[in-house]
C-alpha positions in Angstrom: -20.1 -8.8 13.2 -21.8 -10.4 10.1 -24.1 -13.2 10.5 -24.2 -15.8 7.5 -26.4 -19.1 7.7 -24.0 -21.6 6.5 -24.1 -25.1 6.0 -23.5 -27.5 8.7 -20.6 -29.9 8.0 -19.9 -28.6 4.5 -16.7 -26.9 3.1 -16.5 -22.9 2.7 -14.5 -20.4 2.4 -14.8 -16.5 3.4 -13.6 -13.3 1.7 -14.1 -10.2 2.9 -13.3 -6.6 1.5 -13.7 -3.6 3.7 -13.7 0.3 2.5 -13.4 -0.2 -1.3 -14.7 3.0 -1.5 -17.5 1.3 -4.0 -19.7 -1.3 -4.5 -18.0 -4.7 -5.8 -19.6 -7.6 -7.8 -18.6 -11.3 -7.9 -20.6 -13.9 -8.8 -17.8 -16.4 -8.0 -14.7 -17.7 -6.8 -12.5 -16.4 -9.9 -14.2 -13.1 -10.2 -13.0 -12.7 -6.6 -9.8 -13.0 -7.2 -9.8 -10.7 -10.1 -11.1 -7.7 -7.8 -8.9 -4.9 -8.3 -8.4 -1.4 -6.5 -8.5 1.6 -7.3 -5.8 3.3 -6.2 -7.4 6.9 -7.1 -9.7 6.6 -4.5 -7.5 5.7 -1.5 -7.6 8.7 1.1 -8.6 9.7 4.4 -12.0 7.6 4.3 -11.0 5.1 2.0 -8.9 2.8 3.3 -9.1 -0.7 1.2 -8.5 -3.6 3.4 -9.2 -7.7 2.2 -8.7 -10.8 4.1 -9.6 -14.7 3.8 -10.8 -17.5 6.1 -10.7 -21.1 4.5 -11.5 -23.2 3.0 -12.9 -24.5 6.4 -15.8 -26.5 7.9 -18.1 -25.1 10.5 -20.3 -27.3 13.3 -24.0 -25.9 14.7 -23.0 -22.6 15.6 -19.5 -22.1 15.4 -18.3 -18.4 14.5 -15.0 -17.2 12.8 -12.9 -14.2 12.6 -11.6 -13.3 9.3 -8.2 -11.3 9.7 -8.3 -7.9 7.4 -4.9 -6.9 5.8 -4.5 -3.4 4.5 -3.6 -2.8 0.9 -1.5 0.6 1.6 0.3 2.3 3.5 -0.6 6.0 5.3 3.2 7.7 5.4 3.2 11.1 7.2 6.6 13.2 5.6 7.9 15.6 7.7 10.6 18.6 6.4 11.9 20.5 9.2 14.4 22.8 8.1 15.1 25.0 11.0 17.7 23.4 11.8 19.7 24.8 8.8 22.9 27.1 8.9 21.5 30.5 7.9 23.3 30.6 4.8 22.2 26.9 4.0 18.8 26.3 2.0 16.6 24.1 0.8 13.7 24.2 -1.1 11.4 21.5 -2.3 10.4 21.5 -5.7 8.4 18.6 -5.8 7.6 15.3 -3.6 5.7 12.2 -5.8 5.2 8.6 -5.6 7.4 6.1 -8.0 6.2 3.0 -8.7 2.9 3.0 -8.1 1.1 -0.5 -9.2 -0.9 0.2 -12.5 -3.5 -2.7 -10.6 -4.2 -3.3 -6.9 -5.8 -6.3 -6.3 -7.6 -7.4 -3.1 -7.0 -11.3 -2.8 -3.6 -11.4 -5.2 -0.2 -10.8 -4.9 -0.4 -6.9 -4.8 3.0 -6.6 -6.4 4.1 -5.5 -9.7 5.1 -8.7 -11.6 6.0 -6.7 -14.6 8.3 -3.4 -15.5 5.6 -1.9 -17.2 3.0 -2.8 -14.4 4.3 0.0 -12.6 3.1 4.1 -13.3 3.9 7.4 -11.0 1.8 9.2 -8.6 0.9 12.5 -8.8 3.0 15.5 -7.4 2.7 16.3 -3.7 2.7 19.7 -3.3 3.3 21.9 -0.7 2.2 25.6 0.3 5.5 27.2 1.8 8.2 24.3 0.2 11.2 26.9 1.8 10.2 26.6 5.4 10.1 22.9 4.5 7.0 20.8 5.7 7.6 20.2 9.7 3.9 20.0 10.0 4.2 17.2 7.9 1.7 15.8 5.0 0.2 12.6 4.7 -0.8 10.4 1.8 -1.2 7.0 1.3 1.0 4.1 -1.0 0.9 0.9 -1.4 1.9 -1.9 0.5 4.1 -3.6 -2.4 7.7 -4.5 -1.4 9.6 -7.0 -3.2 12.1 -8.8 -2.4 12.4 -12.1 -0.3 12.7 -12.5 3.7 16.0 -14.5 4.6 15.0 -17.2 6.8 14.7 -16.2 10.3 14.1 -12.5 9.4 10.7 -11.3 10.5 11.1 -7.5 9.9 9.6 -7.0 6.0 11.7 -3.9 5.8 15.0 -6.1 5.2 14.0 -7.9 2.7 16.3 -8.9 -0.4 16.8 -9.4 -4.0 18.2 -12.1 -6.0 21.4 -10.5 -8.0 19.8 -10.8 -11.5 16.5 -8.9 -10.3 14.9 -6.1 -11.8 13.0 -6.0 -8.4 14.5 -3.7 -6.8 13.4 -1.1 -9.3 10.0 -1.6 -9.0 9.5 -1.1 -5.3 6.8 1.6 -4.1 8.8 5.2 -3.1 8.7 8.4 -2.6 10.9 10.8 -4.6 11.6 14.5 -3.2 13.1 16.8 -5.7 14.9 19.6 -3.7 17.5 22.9 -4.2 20.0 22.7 -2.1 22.1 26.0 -1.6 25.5 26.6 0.5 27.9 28.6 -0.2 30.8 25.7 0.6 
């Protein structure tokens, strides 16, 4: 809970921005909206989260809640290959992020608007890649799909592409580079 004195009967408007992992400046409404992330900070303790409440008016004590939104993702990957014939292997070379934004921003659309506003993460590596991973490891992406929901679709996982978009190639993922070996 934050307490602000505002204005009886006057117009405002609320922005909030929780575990930036730094300090952020604004001095106004436009330099709010050009707050960006940093996406090489995002971990365990820093989880970047924004959200907005107006513009409103408040009487004599009235109080609001302003709804945070994260900005990624935390993805746990699990590789459990014990369930391989024996004379079936694989081994992970190298897990990575595609896609990431080159820019996160708090209070825009976090999506990349352009080809080249997208770079990739660095490798994921993993101690013992031939067991595989069961334990699983965790990192964090953004939360950037594209795409448009159909109407009356509320699940943001089936969301689609007009035909002539590049969209689709721009999307956040993760990329697992693997040998696989069978002898059929």
């Amino acid at each position: 809970n934050i307490k602000a004195d505002i204005w009886s009967g006057q117009s405002f408007t609320v922005y909030a921005v929780a575990n930036a992992g730094r300090r952020l400046m604004a001095a106004s409404e436009a330099e709010i909206m050009q707050l960006e992330m940093d996406w090489g900070m995002v971990g365990e303790d820093v989880l970047p989260m924004s959200g907005k409440y107006g513009p409103a008016i408040l009487s004599d004590g009235g109080s609001i809640v302003v709804p945070l939104t994260r900005a990624v993702a935390k993805v746990e990957l699990n590789g459990d290959m014990s369930g391989l014939n024996d004379d079936v292997s694989i081994k992970v070379k190298q897990v990575r992020l595609r896609n990431v934004p080159v820019k996160g921003s708090f209070f825009g659309q976090d999506r990349i608007e352009e080809l080249s506003g997208a770079k990739d993460g660095e490798p994921l590596m993993f101690g013992d890649a031939d067991a595989g991973f069961p334990d699983g490891i965790c990192f964090y992406m953004p939360e950037n799909m594209q795409g448009t929901l159909q109407p009356g679709n509320t699940d943001q996982t089936r969301k689609v592409w007009p035909a002539e978009s590049n969209w689709a190639k721009v999307c956040s993922y993760v990329e697992m580079e693997t040998l696989y070996r069978s002898p059929q």
